[in-house]
PyMOL CGO cylinders between C-alpha atoms (Angstrom):
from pymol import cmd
from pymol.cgo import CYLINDER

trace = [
    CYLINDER, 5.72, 151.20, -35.65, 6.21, 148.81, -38.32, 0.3, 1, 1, 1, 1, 1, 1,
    CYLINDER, 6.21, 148.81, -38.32, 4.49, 146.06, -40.25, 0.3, 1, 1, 1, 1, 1, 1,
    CYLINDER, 4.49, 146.06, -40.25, 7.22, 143.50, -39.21, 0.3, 1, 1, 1, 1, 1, 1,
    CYLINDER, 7.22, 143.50, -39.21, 10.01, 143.85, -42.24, 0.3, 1, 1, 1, 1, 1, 1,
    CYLINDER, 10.01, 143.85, -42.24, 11.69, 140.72, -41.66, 0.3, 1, 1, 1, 1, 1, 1,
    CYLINDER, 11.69, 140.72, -41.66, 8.81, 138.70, -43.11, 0.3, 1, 1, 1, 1, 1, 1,
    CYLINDER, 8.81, 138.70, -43.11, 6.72, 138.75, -46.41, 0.3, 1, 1, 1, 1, 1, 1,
    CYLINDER, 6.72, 138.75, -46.41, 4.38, 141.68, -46.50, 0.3, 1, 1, 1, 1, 1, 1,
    CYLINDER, 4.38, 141.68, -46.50, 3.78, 145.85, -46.74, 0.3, 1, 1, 1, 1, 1, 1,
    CYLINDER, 3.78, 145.85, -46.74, 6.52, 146.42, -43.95, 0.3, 1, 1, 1, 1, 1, 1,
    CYLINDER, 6.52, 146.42, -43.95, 9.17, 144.65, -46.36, 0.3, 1, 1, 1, 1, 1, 1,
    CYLINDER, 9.17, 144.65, -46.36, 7.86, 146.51, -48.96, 0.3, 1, 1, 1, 1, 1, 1,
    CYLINDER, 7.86, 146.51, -48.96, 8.23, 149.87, -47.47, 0.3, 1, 1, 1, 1, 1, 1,
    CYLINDER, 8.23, 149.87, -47.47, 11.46, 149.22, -45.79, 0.3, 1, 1, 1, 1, 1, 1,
    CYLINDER, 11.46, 149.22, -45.79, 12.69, 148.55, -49.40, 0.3, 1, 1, 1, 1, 1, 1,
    CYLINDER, 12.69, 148.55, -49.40, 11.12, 151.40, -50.99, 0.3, 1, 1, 1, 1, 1, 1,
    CYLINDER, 11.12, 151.40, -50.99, 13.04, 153.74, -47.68, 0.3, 1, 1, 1, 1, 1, 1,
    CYLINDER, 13.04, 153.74, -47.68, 16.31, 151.25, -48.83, 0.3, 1, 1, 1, 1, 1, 1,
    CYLINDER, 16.31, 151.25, -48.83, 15.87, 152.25, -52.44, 0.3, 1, 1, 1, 1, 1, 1,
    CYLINDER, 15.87, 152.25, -52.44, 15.25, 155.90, -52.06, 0.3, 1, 1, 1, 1, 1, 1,
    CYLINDER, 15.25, 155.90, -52.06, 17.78, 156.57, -48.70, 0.3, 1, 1, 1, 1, 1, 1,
    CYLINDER, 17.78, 156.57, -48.70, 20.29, 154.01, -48.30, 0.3, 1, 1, 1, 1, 1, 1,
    CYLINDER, 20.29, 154.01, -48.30, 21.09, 151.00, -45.95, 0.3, 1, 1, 1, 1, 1, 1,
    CYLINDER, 21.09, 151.00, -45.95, 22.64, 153.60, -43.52, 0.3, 1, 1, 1, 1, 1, 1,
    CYLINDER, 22.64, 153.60, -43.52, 19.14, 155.72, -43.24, 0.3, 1, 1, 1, 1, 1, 1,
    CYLINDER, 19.14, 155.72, -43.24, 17.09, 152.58, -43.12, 0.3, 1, 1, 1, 1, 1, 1,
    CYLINDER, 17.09, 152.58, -43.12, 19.32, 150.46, -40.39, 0.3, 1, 1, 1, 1, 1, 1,
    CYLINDER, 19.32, 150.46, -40.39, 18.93, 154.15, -38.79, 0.3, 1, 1, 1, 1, 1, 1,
    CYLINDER, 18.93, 154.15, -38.79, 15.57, 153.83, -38.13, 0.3, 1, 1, 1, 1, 1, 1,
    CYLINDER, 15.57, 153.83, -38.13, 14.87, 150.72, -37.12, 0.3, 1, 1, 1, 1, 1, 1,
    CYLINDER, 14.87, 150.72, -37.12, 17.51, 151.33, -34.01, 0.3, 1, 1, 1, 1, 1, 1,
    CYLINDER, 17.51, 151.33, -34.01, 17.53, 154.93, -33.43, 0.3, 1, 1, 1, 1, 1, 1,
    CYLINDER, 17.53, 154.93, -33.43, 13.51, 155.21, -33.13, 0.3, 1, 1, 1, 1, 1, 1,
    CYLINDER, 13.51, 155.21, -33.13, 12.98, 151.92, -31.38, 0.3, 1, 1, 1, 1, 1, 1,
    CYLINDER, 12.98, 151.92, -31.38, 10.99, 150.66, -33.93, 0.3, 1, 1, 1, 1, 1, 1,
    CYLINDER, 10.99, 150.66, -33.93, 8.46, 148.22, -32.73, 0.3, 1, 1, 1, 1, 1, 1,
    CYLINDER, 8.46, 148.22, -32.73, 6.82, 145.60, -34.95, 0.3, 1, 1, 1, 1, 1, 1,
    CYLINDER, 6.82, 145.60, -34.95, 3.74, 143.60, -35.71, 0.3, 1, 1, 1, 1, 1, 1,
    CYLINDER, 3.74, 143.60, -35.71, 2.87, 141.00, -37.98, 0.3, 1, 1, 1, 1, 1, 1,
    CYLINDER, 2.87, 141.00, -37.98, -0.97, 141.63, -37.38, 0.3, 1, 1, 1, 1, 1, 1,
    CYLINDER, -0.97, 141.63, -37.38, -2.09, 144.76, -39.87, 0.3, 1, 1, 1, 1, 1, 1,
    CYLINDER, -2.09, 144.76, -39.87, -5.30, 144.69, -37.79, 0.3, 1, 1, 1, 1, 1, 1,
    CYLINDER, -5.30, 144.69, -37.79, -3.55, 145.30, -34.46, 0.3, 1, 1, 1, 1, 1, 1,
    CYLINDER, -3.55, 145.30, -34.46, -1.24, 148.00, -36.13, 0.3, 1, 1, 1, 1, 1, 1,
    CYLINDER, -1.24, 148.00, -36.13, -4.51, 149.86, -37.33, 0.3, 1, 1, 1, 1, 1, 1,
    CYLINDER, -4.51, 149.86, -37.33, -5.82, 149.61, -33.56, 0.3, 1, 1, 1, 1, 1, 1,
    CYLINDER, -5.82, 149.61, -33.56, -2.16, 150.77, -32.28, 0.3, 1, 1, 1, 1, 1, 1,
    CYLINDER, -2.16, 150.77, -32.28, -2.54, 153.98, -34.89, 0.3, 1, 1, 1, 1, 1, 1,
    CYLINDER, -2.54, 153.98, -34.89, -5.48, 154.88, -33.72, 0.3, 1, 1, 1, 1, 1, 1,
    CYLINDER, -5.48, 154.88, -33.72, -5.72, 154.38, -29.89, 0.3, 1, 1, 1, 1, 1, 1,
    CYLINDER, -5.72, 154.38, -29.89, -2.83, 156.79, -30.39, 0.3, 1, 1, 1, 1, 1, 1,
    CYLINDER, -2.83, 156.79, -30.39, -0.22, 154.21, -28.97, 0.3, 1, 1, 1, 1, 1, 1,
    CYLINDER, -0.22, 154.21, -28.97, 2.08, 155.44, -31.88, 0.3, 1, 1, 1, 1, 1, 1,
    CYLINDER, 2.08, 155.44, -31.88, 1.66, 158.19, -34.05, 0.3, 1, 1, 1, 1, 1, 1,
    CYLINDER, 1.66, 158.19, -34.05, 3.10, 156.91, -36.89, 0.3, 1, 1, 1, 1, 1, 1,
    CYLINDER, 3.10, 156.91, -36.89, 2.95, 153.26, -38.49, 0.3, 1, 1, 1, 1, 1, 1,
    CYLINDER, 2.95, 153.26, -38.49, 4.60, 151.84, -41.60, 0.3, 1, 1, 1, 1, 1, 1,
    CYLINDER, 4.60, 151.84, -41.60, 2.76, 149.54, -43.72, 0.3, 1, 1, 1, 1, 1, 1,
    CYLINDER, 2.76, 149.54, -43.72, -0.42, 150.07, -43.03, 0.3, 1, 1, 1, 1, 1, 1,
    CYLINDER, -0.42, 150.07, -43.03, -3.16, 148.40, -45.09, 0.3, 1, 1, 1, 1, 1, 1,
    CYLINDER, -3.16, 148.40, -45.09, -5.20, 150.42, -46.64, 0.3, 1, 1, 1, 1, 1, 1,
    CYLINDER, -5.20, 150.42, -46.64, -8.56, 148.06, -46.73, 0.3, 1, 1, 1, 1, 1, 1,
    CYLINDER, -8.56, 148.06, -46.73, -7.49, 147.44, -42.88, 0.3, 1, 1, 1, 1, 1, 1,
    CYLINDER, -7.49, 147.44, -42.88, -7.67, 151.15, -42.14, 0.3, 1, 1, 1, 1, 1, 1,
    CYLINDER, -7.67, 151.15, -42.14, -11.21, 151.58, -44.09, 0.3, 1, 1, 1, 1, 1, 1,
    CYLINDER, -11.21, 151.58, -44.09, -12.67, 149.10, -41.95, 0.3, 1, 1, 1, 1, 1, 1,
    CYLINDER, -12.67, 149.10, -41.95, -11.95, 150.34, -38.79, 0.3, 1, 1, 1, 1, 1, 1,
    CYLINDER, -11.95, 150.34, -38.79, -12.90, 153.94, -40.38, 0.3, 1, 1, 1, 1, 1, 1,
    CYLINDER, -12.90, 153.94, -40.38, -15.94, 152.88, -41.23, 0.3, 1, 1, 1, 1, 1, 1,
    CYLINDER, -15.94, 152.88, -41.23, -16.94, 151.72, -37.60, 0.3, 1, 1, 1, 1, 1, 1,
    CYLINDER, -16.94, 151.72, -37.60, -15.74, 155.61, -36.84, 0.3, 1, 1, 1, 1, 1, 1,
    CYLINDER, -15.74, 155.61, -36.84, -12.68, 155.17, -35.49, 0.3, 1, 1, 1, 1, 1, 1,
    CYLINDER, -12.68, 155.17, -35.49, -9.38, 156.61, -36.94, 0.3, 1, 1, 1, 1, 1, 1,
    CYLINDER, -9.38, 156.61, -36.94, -10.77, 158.77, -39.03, 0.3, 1, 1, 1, 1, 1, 1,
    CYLINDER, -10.77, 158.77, -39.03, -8.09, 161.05, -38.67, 0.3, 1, 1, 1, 1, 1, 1,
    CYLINDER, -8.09, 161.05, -38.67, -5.09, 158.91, -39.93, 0.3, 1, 1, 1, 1, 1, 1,
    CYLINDER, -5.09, 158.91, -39.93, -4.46, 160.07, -43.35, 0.3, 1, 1, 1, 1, 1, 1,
    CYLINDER, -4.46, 160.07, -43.35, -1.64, 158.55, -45.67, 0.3, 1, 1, 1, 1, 1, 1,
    CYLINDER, -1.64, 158.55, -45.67, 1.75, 160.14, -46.13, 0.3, 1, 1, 1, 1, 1, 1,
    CYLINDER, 1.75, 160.14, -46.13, 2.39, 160.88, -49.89, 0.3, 1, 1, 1, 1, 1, 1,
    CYLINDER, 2.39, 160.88, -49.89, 6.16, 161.49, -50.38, 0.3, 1, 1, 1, 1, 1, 1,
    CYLINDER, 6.16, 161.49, -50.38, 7.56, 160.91, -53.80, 0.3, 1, 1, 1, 1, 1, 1,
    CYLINDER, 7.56, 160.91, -53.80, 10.51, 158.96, -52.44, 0.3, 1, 1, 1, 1, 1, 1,
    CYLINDER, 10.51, 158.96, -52.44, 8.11, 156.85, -50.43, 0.3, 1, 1, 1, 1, 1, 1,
    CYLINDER, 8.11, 156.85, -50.43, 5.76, 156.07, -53.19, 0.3, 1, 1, 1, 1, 1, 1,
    CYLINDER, 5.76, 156.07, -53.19, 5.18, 152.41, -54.29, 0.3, 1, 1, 1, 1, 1, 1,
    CYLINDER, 5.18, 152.41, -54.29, 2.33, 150.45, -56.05, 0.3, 1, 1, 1, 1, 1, 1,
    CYLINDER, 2.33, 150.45, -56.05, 1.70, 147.39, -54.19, 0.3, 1, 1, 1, 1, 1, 1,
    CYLINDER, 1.70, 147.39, -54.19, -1.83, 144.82, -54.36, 0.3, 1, 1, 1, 1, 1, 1,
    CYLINDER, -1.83, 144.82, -54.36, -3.40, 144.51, -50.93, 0.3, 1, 1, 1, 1, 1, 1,
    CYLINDER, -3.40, 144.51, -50.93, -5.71, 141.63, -50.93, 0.3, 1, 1, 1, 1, 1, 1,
    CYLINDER, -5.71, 141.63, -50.93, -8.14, 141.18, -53.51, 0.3, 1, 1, 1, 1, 1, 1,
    CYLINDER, -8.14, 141.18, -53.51, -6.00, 140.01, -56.28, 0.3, 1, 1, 1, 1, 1, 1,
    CYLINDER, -6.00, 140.01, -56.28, -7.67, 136.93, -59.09, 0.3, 1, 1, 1, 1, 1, 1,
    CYLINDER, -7.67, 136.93, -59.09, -6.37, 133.93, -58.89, 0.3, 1, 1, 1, 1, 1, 1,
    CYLINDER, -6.37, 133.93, -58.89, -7.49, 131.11, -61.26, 0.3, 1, 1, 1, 1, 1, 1,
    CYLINDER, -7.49, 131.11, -61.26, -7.22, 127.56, -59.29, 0.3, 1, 1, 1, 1, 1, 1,
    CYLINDER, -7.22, 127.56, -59.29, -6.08, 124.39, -61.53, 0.3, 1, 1, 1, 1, 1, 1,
    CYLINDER, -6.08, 124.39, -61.53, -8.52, 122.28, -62.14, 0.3, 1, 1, 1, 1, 1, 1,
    CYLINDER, -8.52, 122.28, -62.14, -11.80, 124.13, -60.82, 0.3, 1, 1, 1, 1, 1, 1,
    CYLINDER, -11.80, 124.13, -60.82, -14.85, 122.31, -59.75, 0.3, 1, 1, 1, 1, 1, 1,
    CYLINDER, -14.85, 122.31, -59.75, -16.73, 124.16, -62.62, 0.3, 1, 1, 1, 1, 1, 1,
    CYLINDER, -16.73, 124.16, -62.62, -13.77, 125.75, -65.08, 0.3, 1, 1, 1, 1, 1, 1,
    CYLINDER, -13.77, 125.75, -65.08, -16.29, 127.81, -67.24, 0.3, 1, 1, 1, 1, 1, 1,
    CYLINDER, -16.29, 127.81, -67.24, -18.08, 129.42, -64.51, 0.3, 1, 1, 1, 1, 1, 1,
    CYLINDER, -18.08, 129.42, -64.51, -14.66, 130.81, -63.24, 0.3, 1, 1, 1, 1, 1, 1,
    CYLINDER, -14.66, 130.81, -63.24, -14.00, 131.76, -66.40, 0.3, 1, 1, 1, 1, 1, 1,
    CYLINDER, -14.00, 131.76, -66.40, -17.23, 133.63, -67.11, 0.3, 1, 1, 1, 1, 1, 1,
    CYLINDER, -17.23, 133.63, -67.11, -17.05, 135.10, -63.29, 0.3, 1, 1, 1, 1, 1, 1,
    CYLINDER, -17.05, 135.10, -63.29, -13.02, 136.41, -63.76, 0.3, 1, 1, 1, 1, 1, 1,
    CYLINDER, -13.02, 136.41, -63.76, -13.85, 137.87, -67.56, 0.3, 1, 1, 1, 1, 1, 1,
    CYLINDER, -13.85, 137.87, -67.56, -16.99, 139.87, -65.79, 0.3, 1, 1, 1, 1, 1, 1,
    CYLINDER, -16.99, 139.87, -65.79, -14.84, 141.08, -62.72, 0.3, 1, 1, 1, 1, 1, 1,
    CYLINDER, -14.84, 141.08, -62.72, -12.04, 142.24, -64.64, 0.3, 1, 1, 1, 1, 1, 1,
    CYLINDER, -12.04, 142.24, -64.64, -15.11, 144.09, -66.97, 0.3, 1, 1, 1, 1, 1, 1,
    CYLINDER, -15.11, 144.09, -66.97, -15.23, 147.58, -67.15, 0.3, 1, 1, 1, 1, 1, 1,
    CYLINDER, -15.23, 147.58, -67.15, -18.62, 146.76, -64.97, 0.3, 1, 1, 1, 1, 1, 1,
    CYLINDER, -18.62, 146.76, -64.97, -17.49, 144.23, -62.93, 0.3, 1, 1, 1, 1, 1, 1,
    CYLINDER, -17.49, 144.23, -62.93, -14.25, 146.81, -61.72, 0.3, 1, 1, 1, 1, 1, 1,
    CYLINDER, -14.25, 146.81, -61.72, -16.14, 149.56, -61.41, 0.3, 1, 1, 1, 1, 1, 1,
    CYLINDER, -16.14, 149.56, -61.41, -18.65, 147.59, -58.84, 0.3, 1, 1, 1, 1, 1, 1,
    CYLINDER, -18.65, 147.59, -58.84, -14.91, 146.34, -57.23, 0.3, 1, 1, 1, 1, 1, 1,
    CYLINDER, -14.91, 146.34, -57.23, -13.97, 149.94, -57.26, 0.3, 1, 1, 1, 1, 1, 1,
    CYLINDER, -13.97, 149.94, -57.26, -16.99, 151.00, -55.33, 0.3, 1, 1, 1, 1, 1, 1,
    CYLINDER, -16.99, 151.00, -55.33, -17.79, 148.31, -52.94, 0.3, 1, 1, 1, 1, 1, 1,
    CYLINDER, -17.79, 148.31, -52.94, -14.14, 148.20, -51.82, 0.3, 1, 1, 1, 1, 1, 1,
    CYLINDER, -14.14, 148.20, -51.82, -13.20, 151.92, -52.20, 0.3, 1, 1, 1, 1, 1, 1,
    CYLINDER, -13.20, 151.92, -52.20, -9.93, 150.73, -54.15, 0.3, 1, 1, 1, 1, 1, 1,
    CYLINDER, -9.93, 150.73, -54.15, -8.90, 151.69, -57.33, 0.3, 1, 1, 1, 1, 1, 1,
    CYLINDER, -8.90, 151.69, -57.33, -8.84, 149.87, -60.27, 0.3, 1, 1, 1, 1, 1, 1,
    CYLINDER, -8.84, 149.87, -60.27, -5.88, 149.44, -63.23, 0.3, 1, 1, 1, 1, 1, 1,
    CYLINDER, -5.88, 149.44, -63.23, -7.91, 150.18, -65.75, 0.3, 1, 1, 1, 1, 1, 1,
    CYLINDER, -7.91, 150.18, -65.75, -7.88, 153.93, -66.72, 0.3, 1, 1, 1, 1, 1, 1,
    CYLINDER, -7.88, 153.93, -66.72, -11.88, 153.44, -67.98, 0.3, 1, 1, 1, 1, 1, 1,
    CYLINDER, -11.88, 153.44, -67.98, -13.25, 152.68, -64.40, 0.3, 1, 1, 1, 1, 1, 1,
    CYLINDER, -13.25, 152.68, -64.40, -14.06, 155.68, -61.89, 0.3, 1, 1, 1, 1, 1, 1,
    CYLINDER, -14.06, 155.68, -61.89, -11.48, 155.85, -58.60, 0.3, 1, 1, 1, 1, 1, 1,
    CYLINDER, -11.48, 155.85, -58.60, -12.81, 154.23, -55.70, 0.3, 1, 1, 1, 1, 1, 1,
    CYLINDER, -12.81, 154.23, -55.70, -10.41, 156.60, -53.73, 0.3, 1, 1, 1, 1, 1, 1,
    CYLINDER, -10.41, 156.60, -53.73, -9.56, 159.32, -55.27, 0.3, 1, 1, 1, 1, 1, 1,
    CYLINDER, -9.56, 159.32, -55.27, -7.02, 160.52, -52.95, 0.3, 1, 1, 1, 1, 1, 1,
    CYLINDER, -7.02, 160.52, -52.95, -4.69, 157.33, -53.58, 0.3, 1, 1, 1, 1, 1, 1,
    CYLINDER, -4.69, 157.33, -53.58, -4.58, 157.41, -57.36, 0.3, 1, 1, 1, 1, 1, 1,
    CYLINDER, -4.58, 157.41, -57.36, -0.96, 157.30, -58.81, 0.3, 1, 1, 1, 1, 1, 1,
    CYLINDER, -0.96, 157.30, -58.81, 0.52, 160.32, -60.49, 0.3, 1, 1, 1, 1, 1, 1,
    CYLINDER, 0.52, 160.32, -60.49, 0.87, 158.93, -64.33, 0.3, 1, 1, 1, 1, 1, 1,
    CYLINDER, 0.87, 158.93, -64.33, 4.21, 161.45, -64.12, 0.3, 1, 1, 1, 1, 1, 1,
    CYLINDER, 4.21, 161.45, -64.12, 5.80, 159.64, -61.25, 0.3, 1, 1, 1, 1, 1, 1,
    CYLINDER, 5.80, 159.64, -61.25, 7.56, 156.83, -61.73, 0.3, 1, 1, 1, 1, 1, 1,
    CYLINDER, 7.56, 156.83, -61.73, 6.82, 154.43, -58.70, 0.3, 1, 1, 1, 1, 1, 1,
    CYLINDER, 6.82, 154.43, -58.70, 8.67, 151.21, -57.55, 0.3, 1, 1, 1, 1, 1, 1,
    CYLINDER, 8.67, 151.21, -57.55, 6.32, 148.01, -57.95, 0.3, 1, 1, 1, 1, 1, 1,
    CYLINDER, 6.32, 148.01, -57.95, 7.83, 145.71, -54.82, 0.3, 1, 1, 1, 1, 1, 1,
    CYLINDER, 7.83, 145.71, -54.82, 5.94, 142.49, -55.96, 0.3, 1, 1, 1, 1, 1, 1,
    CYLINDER, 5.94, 142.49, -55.96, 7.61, 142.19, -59.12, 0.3, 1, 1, 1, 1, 1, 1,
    CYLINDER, 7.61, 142.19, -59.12, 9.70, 139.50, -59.72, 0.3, 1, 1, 1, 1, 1, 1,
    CYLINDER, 9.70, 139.50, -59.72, 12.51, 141.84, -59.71, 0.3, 1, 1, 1, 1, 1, 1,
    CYLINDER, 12.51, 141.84, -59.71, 12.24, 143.43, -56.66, 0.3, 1, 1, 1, 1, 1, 1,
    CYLINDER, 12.24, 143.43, -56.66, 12.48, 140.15, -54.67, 0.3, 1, 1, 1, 1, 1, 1,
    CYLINDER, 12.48, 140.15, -54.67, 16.45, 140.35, -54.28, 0.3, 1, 1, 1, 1, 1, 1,
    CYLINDER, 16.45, 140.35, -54.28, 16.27, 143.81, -52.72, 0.3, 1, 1, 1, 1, 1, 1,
    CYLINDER, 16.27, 143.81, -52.72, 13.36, 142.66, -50.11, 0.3, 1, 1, 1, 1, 1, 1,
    CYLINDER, 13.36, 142.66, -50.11, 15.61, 139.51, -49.10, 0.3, 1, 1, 1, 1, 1, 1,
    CYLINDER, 15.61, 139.51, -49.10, 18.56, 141.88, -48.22, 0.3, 1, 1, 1, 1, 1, 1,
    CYLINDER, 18.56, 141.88, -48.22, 16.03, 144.41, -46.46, 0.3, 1, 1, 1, 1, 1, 1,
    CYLINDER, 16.03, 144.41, -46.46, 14.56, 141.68, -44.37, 0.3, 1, 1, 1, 1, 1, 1,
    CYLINDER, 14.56, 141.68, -44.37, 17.92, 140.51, -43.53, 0.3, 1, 1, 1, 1, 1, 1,
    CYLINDER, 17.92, 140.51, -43.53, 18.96, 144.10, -42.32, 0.3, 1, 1, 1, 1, 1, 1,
    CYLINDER, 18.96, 144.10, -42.32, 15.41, 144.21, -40.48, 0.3, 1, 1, 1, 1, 1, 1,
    CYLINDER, 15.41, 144.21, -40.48, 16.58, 140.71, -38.63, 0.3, 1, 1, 1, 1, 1, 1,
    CYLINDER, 16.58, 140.71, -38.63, 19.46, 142.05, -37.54, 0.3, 1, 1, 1, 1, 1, 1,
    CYLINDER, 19.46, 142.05, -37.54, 18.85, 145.60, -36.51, 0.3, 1, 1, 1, 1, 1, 1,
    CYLINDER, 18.85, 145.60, -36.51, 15.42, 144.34, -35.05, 0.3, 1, 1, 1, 1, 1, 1,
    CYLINDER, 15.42, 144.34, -35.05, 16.20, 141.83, -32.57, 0.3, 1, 1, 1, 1, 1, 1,
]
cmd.load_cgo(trace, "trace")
């Protein structure tokens, strides 16, 4: 089960990072020889995952999972760590500075705290993600990057190009 790949989002990104480290043969492979199945709804794919629906999703939120773990359900889904399926994506929870804000020095104060050694390591904690700055404890240990590997960043700029081909593949092979 997918994150749909045809569209923005994690499933793109993964299908790319399988496109990247396989080929277009292994990747059109999977969407038609498993019957992949899609959603656009990472909540619903969580649910799926652990009602035991599928055993085995791709794209998966991280903060999506959490929540339902939390609630004590799923707590046996565990993340796959493959070096040639490794990629550093941002979930939600990325700064974003507005033009023209109703009060422009508050935001300012407020973004300079947050992206504080304090204010990450209170992010770090209350959302159990981890922080880019190498000063801040993990808030998951488990998910921390290997500083040895080198990992494909799919939001870059420079990734886009591969993600528009991998979508179109997913359109085809998935409809």
């Amino acid at each position: 089960m997918w994150h749909d790949p045809r569209g923005a989002g994690n499933g793109s990104i993964q299908a790319s990072v399988i496109y990247r480290s396989f080929g277009e043969d292994a990747l059109k492979k999977l969407f038609t020889d498993q019957q992949s199945v899609v959603t656009a709804d990472y909540r619903q794919q969580v649910e799926w995952l652990a009602r035991g629906r599928y055993p085995l999703a791709i794209g998966v939120i991280k903060s999506t999972l959490r929540s339902f773990q939390e609630q004590g359900v799923g707590k046996n889904i565990v993340f796959l760590k493959h070096e040639k399926l490794s990629s550093l994506n941002s979930e939600f929870g990325n700064l974003v500075a507005i033009n023209k804000p109703p009060h422009p020095n508050a935001a300012k104060v407020f973004m300079n705290w947050v992206l504080s050694k304090e204010g990450q390591s209170a992010w770090a904690k209350a959302t159990g993600d981890n922080s880019r700055r190498v000063d801040v404890p993990p808030g998951d240990p488990e998910m921390l990057p290997d500083p040895k590997a080198q990992y494909w960043q799919g939001q870059k700029e420079e990734g886009q190009d591969l993600k528009n081909k991998v979508q179109a593949i997913a359109k085809e092979a998935l409809q």
